[in-house]
Phi, psi and omega in degrees: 000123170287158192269346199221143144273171173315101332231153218241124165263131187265068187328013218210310203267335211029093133218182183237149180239130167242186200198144172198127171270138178209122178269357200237328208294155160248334169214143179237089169264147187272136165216143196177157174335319165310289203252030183058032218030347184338123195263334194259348194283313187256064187269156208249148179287094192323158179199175152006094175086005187116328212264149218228148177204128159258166164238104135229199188281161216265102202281171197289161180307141196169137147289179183180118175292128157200186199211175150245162184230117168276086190081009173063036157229343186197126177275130184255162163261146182294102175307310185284355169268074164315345156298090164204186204205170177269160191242017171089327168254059190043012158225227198231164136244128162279177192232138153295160085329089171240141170271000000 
């Protein structure tokens, strides 16, 4: 069970926690607009049940597009983010907020 949803900024700490559950995955990285899509840079920390978590620090006011890559193979959109757009290749980007 995650403690937050997806994802969740911590005004207090400035950072952002992201989440994805996969019980099968060996590696998950968050990619996005923030970070050039770059697939090897943000990779995320396996944990309990599956459930996958990154931290980083807390980006400037903004939107931002971004997905995780599942396995040097398959791009997923953030589930727990309803805030999303089509991303041109028949799926989503989900979007960050920041105010």
């Amino acid at each position: 069970m995650k403690p937050y949803d997806s994802p969740h900024i911590d005004d207090k700490r400035k950072t952002i926690e992201f989440f994805i559950q996969n019980g099968c995955a060996n590696q998950i990285s968050l990619s996005g607009s923030f970070n050039h899509w770059a697939q090897d840079v943000l990779l995320m920390e396996p944990g309990e049940d599956g459930m996958w978590k990154i931290e980083i620090p807390l980006l400037p006011k903004g939107n931002y597009k971004y997905k995780f890559f599942i396995d040097d193979k398959m791009w997923v959109e953030d589930v727990d983010n309803p805030v999303r757009e089509p991303d041109g290749f028949n799926g989503w980007n989900s979007i960050l907020m920041i105010h």
